[in-house]
CHARMM internal coordinates of N, CA and C (Angstrom, degrees):
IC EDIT
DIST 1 N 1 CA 1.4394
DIST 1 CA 1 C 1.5263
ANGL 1 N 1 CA 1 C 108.59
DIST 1 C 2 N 1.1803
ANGL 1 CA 1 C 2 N 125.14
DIHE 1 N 1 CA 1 C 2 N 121.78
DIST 2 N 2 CA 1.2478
ANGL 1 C 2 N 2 CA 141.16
DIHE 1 CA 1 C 2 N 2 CA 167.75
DIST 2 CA 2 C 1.7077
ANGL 2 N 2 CA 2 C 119.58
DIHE 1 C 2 N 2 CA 2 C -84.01
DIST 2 C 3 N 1.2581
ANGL 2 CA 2 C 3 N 119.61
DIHE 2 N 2 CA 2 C 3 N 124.51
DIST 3 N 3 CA 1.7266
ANGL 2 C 3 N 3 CA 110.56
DIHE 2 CA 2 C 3 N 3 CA 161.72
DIST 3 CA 3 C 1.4270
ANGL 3 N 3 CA 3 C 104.69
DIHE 2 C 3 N 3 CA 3 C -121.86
DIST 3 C 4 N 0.9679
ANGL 3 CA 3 C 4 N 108.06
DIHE 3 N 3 CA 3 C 4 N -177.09
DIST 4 N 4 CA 1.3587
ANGL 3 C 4 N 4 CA 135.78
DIHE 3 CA 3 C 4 N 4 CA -170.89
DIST 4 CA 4 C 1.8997
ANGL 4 N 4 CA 4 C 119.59
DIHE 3 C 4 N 4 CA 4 C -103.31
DIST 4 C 5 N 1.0917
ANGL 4 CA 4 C 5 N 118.39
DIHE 4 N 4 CA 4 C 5 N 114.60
DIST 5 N 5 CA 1.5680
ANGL 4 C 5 N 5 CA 105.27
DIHE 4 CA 4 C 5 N 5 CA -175.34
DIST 5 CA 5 C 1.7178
ANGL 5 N 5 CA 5 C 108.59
DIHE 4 C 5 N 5 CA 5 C -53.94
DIST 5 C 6 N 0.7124
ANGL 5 CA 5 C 6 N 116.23
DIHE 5 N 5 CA 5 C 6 N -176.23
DIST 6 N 6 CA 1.4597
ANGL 5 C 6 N 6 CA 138.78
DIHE 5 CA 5 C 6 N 6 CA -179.86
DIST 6 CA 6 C 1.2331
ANGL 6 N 6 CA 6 C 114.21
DIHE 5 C 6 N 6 CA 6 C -108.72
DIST 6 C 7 N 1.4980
ANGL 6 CA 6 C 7 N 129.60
DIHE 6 N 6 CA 6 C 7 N 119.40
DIST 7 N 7 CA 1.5504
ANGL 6 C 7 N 7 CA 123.93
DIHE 6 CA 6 C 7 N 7 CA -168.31
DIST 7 CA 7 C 1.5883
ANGL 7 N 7 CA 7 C 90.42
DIHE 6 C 7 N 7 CA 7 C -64.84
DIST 7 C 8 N 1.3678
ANGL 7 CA 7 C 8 N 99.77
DIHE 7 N 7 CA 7 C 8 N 166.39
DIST 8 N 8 CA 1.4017
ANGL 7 C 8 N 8 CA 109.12
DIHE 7 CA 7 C 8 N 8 CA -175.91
DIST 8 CA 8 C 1.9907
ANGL 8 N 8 CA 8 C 95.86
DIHE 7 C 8 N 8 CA 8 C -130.32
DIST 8 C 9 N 1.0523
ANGL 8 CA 8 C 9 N 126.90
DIHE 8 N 8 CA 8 C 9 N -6.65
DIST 9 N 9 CA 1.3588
ANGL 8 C 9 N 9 CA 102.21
DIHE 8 CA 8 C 9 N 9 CA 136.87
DIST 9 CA 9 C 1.5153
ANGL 9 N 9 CA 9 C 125.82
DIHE 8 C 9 N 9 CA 9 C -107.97
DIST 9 C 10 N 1.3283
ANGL 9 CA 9 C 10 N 115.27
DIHE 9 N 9 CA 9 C 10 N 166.71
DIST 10 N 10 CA 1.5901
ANGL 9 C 10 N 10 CA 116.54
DIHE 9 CA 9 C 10 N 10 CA -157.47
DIST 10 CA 10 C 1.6504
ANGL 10 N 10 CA 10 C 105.75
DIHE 9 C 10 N 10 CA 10 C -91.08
DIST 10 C 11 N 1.5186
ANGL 10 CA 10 C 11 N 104.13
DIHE 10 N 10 CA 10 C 11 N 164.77
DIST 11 N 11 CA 1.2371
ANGL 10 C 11 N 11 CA 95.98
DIHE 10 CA 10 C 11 N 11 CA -174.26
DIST 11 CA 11 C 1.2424
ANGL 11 N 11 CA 11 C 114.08
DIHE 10 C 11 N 11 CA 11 C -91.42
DIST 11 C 12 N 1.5544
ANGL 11 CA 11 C 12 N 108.35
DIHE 11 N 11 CA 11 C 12 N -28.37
DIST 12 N 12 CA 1.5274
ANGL 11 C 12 N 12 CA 121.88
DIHE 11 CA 11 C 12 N 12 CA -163.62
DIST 12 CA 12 C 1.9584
ANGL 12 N 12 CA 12 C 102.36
DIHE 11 C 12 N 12 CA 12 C -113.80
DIST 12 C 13 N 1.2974
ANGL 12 CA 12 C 13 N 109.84
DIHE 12 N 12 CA 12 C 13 N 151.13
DIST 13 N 13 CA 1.6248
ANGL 12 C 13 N 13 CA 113.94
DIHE 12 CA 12 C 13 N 13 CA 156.56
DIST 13 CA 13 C 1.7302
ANGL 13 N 13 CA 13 C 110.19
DIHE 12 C 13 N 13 CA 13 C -106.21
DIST 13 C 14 N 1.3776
ANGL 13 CA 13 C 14 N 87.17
DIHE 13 N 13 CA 13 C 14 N 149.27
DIST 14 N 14 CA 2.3507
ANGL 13 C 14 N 14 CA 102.61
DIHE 13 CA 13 C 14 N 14 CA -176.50
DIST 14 CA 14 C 1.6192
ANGL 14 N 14 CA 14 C 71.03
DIHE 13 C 14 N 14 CA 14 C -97.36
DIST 14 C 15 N 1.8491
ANGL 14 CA 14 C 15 N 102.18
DIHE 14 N 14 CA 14 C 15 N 152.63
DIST 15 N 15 CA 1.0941
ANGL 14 C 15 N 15 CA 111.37
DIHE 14 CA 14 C 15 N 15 CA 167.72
DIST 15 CA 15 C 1.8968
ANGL 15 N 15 CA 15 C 95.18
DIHE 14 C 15 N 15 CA 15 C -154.88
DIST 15 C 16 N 1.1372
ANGL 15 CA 15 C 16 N 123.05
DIHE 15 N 15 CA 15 C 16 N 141.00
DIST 16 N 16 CA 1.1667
ANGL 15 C 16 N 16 CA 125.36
DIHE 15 CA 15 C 16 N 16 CA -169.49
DIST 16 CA 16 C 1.5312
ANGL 16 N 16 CA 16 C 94.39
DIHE 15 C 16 N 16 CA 16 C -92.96
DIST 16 C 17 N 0.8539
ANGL 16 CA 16 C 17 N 116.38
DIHE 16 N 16 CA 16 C 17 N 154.12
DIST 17 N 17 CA 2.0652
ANGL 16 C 17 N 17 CA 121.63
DIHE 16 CA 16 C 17 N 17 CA 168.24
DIST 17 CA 17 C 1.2350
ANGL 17 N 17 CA 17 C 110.07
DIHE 16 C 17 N 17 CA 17 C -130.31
DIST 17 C 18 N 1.1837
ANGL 17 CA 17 C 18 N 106.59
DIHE 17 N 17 CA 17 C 18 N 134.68
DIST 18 N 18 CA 1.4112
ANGL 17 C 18 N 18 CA 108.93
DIHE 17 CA 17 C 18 N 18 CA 175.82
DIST 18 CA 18 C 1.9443
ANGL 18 N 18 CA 18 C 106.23
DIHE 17 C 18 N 18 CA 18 C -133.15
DIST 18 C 19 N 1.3616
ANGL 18 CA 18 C 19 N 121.90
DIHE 18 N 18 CA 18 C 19 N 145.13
DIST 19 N 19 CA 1.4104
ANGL 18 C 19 N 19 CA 103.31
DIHE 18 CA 18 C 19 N 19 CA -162.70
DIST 19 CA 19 C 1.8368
ANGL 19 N 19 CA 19 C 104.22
DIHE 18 C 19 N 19 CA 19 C 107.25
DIST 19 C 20 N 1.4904
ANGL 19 CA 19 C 20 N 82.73
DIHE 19 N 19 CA 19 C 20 N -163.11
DIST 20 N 20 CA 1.5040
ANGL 19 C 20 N 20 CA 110.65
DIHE 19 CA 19 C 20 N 20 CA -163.75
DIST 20 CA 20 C 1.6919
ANGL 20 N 20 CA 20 C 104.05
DIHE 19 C 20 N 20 CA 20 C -172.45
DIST 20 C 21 N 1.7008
ANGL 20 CA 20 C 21 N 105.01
DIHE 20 N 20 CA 20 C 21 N 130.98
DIST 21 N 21 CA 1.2425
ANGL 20 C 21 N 21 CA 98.58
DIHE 20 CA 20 C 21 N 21 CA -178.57
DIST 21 CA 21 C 1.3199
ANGL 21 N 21 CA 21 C 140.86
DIHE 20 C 21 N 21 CA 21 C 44.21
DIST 21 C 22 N 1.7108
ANGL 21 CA 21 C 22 N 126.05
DIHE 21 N 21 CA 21 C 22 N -132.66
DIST 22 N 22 CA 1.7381
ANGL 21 C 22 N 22 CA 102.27
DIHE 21 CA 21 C 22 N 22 CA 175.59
DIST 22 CA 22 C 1.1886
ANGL 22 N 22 CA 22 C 134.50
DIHE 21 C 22 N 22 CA 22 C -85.01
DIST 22 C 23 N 1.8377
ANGL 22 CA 22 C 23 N 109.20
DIHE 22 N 22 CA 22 C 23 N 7.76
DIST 23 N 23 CA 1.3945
ANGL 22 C 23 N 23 CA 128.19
DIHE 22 CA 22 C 23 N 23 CA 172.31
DIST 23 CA 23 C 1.7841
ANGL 23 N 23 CA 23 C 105.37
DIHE 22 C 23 N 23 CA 23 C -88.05
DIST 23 C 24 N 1.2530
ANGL 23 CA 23 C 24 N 106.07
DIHE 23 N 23 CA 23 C 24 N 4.75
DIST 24 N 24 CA 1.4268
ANGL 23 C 24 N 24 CA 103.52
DIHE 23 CA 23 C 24 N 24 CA -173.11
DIST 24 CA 24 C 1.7848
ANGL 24 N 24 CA 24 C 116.69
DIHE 23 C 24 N 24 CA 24 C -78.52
DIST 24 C 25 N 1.6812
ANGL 24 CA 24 C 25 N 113.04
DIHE 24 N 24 CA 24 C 25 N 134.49
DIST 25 N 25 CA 1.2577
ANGL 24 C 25 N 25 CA 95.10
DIHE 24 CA 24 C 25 N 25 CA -149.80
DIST 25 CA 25 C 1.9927
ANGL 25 N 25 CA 25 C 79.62
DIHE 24 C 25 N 25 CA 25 C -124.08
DIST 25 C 26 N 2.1431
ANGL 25 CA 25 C 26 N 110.04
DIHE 25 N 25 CA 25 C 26 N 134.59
DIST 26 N 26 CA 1.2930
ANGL 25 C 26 N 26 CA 96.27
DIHE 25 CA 25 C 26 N 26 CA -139.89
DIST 26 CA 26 C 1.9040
ANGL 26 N 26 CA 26 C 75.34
DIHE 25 C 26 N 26 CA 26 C -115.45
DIST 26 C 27 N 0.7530
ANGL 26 CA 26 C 27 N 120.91
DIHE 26 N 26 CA 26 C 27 N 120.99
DIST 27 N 27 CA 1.6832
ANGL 26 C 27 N 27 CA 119.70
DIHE 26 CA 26 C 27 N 27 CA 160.72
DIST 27 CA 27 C 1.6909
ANGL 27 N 27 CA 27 C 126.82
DIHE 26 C 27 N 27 CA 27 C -114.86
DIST 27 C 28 N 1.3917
ANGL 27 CA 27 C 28 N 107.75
DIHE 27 N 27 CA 27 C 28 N 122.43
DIST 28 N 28 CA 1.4896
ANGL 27 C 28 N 28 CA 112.33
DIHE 27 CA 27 C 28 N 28 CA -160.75
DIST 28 CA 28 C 1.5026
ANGL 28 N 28 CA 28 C 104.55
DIHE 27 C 28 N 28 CA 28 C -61.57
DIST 28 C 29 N 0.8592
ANGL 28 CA 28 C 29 N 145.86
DIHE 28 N 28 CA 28 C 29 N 166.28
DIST 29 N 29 CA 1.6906
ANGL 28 C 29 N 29 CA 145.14
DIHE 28 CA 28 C 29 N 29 CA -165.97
DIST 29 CA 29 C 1.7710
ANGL 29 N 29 CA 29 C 100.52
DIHE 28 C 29 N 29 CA 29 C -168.59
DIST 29 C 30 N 1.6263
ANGL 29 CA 29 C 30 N 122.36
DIHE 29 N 29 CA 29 C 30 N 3.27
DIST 30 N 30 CA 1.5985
ANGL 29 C 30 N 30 CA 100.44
DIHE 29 CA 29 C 30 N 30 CA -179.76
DIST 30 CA 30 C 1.5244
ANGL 30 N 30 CA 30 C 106.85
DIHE 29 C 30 N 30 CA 30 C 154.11
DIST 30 C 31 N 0.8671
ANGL 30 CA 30 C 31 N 138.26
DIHE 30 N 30 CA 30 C 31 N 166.39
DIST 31 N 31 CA 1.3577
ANGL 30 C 31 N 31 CA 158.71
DIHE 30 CA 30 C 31 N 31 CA -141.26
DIST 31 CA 31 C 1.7847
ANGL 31 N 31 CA 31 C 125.96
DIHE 30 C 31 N 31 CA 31 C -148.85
DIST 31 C 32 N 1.4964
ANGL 31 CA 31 C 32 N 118.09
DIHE 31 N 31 CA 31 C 32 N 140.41
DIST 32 N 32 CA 1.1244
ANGL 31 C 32 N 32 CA 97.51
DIHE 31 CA 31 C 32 N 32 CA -142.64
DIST 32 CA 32 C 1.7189
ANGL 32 N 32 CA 32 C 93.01
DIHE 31 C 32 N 32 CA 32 C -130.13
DIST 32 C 33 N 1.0701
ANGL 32 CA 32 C 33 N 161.52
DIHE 32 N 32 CA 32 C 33 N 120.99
DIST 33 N 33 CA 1.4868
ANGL 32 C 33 N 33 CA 149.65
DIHE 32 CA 32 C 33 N 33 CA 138.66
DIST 33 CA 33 C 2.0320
ANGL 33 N 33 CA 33 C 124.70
DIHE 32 C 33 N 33 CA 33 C -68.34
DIST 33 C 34 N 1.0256
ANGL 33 CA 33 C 34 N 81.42
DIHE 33 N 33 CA 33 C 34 N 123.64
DIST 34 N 34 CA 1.7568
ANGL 33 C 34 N 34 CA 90.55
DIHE 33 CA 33 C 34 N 34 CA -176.72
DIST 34 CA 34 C 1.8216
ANGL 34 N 34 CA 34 C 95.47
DIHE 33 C 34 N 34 CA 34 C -70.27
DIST 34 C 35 N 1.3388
ANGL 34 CA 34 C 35 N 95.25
DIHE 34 N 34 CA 34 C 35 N 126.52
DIST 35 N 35 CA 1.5484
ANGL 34 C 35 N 35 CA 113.99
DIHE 34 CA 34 C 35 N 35 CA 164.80
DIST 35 CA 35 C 2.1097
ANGL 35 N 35 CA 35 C 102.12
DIHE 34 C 35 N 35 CA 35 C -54.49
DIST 35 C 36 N 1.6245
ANGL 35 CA 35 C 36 N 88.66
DIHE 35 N 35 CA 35 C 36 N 140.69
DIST 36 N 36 CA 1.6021
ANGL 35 C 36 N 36 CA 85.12
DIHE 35 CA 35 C 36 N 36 CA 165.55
DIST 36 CA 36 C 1.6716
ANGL 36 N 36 CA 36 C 134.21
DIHE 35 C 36 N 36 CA 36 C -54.91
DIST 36 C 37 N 1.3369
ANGL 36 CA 36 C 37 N 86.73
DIHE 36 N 36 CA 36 C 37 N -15.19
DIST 37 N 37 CA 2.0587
ANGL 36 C 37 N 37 CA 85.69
DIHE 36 CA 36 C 37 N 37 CA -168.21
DIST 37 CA 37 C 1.5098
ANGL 37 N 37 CA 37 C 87.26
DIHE 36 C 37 N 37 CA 37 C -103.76
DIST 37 C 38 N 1.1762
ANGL 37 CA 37 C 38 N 144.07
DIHE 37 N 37 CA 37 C 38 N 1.51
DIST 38 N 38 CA 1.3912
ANGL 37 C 38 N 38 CA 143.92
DIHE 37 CA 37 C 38 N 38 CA 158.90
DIST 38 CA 38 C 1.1741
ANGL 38 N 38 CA 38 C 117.54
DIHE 37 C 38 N 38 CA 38 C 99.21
DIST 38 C 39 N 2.0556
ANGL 38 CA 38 C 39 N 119.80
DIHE 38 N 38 CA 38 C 39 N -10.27
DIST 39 N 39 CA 0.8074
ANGL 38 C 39 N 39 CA 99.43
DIHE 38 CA 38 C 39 N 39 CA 174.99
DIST 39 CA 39 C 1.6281
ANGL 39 N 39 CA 39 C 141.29
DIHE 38 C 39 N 39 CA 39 C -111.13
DIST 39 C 40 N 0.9613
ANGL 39 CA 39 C 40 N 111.09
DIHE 39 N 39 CA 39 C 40 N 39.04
DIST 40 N 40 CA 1.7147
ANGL 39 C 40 N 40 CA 127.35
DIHE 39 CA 39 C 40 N 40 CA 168.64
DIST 40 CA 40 C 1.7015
ANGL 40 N 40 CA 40 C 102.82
DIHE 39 C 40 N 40 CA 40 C -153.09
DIST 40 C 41 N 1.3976
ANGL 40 CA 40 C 41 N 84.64
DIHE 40 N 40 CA 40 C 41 N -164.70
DIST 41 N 41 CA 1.7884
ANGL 40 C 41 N 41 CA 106.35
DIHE 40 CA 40 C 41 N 41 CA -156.71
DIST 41 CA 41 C 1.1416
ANGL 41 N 41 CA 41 C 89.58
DIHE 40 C 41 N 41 CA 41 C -128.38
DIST 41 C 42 N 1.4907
ANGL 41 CA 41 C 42 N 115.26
DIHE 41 N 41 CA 41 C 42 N 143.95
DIST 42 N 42 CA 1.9602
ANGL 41 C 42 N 42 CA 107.97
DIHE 41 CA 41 C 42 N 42 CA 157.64
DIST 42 CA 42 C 2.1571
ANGL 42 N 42 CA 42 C 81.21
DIHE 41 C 42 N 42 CA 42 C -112.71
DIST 42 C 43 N 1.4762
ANGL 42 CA 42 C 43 N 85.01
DIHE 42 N 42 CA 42 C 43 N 146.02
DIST 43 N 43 CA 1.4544
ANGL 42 C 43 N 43 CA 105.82
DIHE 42 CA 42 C 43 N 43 CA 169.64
DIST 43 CA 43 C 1.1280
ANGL 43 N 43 CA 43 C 136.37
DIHE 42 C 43 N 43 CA 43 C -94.36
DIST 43 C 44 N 1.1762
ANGL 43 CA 43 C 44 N 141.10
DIHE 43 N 43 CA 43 C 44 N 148.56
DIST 44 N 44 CA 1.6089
ANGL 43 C 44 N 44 CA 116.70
DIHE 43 CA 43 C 44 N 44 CA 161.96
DIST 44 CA 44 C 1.8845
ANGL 44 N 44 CA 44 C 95.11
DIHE 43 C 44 N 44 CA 44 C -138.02
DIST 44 C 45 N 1.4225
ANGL 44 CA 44 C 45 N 105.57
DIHE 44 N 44 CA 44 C 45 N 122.79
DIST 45 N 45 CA 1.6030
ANGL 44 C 45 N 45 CA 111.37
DIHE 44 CA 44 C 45 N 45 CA 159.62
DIST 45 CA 45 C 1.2365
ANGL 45 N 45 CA 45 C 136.93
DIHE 44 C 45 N 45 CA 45 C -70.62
DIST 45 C 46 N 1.4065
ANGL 45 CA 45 C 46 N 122.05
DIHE 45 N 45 CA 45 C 46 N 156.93
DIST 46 N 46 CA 1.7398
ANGL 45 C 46 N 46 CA 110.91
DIHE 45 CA 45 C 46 N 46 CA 161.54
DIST 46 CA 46 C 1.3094
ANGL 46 N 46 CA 46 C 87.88
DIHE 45 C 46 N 46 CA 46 C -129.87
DIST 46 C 47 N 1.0936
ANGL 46 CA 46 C 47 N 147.36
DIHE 46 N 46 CA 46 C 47 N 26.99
DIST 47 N 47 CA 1.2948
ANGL 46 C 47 N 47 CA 147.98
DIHE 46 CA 46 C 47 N 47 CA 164.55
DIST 47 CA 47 C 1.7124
ANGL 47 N 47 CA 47 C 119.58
DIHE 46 C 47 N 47 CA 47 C 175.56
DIST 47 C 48 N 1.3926
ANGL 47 CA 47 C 48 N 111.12
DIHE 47 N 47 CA 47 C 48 N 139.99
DIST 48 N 48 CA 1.1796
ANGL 47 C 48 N 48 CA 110.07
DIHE 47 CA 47 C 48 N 48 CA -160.60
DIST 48 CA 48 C 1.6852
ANGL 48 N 48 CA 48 C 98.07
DIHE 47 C 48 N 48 CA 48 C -112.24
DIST 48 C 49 N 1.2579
ANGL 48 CA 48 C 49 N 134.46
DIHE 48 N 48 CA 48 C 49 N 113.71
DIST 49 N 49 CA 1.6830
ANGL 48 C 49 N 49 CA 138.69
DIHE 48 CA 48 C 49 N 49 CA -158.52
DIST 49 CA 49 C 1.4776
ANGL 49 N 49 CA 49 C 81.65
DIHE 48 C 49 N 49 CA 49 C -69.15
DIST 49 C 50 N 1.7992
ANGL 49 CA 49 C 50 N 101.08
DIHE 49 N 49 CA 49 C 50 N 159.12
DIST 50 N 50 CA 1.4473
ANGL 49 C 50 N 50 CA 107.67
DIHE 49 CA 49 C 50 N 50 CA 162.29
DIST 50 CA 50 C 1.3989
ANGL 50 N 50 CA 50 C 113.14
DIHE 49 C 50 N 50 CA 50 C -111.05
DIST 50 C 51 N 1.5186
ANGL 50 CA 50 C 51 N 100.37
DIHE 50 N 50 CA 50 C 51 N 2.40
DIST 51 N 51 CA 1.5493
ANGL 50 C 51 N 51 CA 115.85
DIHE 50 CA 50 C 51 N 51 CA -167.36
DIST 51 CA 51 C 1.8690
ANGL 51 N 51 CA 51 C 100.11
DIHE 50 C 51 N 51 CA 51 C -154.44
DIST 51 C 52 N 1.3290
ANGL 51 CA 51 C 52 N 89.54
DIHE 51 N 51 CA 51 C 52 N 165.05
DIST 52 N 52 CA 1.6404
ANGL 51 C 52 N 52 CA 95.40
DIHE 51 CA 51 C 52 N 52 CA 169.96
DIST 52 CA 52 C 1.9401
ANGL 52 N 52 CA 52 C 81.89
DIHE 51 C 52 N 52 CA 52 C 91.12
DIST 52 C 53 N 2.0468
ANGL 52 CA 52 C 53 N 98.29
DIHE 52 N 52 CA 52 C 53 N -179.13
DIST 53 N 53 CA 1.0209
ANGL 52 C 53 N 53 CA 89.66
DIHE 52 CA 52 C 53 N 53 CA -172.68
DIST 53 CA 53 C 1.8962
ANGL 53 N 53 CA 53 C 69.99
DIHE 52 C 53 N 53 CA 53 C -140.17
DIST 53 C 54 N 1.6369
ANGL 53 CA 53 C 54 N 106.95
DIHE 53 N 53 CA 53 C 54 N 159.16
DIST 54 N 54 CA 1.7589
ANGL 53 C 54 N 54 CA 127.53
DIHE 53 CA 53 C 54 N 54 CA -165.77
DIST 54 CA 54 C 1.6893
ANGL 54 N 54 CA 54 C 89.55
DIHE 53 C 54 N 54 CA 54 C -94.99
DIST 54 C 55 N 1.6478
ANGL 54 CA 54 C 55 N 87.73
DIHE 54 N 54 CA 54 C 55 N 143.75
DIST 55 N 55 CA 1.6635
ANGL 54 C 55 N 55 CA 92.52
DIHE 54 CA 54 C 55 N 55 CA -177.46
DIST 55 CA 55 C 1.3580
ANGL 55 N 55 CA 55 C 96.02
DIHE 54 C 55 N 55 CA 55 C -140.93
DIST 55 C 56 N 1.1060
ANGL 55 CA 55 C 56 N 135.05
DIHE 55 N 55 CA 55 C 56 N 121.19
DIST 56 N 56 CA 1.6906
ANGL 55 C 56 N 56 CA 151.88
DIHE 55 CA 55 C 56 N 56 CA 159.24
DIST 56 CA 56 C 1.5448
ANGL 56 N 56 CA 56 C 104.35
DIHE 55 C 56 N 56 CA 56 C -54.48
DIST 56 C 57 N 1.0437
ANGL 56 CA 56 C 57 N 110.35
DIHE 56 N 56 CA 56 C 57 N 111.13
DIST 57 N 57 CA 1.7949
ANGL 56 C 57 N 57 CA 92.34
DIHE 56 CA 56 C 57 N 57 CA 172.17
DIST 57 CA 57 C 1.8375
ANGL 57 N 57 CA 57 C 67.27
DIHE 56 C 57 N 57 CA 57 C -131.79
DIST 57 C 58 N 1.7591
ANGL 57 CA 57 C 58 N 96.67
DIHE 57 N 57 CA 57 C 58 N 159.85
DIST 58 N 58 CA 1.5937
ANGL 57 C 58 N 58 CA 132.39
DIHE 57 CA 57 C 58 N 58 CA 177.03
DIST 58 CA 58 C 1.8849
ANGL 58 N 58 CA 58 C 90.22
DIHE 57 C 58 N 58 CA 58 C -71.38
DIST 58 C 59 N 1.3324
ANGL 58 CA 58 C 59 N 96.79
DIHE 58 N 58 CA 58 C 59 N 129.09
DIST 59 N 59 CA 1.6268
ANGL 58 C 59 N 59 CA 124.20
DIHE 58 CA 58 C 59 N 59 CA 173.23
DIST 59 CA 59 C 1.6451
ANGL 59 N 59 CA 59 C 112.22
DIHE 58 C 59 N 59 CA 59 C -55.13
DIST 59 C 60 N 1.7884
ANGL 59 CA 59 C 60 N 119.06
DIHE 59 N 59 CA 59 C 60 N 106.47
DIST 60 N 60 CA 1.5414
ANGL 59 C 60 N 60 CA 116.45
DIHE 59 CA 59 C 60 N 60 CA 178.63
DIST 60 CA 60 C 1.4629
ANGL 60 N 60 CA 60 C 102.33
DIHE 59 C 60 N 60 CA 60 C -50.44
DIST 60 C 61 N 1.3619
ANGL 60 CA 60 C 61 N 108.00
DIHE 60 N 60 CA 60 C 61 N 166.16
DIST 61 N 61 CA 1.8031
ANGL 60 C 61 N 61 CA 128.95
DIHE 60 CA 60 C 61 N 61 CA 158.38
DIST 61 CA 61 C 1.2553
ANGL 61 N 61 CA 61 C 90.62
DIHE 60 C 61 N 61 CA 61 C -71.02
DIST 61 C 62 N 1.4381
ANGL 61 CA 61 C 62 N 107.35
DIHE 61 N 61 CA 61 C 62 N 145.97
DIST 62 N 62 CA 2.1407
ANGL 61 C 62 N 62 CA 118.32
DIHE 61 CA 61 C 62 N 62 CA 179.34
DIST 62 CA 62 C 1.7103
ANGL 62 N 62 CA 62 C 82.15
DIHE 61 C 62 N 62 CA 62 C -52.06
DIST 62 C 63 N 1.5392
ANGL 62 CA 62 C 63 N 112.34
DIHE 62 N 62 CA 62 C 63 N -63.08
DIST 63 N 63 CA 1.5333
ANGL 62 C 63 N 63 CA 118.91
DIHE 62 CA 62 C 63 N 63 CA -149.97
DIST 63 CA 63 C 1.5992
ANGL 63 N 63 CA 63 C 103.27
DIHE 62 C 63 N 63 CA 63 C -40.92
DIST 63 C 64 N 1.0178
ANGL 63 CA 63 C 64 N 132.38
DIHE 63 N 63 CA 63 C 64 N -23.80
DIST 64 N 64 CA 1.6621
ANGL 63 C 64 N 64 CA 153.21
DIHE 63 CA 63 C 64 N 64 CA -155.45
DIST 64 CA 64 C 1.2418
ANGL 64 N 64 CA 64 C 92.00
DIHE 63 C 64 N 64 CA 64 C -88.44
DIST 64 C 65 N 1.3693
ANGL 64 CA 64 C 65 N 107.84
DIHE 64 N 64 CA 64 C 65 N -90.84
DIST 65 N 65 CA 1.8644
ANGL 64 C 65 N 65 CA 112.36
DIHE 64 CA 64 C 65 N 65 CA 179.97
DIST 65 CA 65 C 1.2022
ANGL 65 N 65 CA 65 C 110.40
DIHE 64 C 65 N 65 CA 65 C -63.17
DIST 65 C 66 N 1.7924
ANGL 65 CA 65 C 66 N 150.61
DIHE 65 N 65 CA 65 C 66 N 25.29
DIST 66 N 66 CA 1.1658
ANGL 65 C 66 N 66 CA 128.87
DIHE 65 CA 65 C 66 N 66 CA 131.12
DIST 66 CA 66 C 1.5029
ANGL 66 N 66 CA 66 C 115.95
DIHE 65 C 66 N 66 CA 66 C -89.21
DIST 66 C 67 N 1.4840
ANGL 66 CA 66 C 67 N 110.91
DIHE 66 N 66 CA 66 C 67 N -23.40
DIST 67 N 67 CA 1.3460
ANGL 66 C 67 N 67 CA 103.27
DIHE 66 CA 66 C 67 N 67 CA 169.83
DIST 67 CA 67 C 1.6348
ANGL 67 N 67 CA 67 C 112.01
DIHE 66 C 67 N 67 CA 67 C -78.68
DIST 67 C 68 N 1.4189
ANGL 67 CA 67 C 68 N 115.81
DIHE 67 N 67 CA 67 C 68 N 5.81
DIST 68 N 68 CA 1.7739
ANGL 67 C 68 N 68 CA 98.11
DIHE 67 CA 67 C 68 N 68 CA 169.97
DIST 68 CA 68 C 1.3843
ANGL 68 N 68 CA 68 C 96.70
DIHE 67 C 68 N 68 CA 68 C 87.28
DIST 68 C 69 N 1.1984
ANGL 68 CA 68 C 69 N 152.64
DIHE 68 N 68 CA 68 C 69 N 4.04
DIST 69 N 69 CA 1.6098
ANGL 68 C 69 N 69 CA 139.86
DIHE 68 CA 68 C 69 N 69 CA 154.01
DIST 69 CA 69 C 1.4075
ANGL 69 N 69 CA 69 C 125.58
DIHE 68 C 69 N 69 CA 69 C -79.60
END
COOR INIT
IC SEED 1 N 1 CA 1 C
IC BUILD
């Protein structure tokens, strides 16, 4: 039986939100890997919000977030 390693960077970023729209204030809180069969995430936190609500957005290219997009 053969598996497959596990990427070791993530696909997705956790980001807590707090706000609404362009008052919305976005702080990263954790990191996300897509399960092989695609359908869930395993997580890992560095902080767990007591407020706000967690948003998965898909992980930029570095090249992306040094240019600021």
């Amino acid at each position: 039986m053969t598996s497959k390693s596990k990427p070791t960077v993530p696909s997705h970023s956790v980001y807590v939100v707090e706000g609404e729209g362009d008052r919305a204030f976005w702080t990263k809180v954790g990191s996300a890997w897509r399960h092989d069969d695609g359908d869930g995430f395993n997580l890992k936190l560095t902080a767990l919000p007591i407020d706000g609500r967690l948003v998965i957005r898909k992980a930029k290219a570095k090249s992306d977030r040094e240019a600021g997009q």
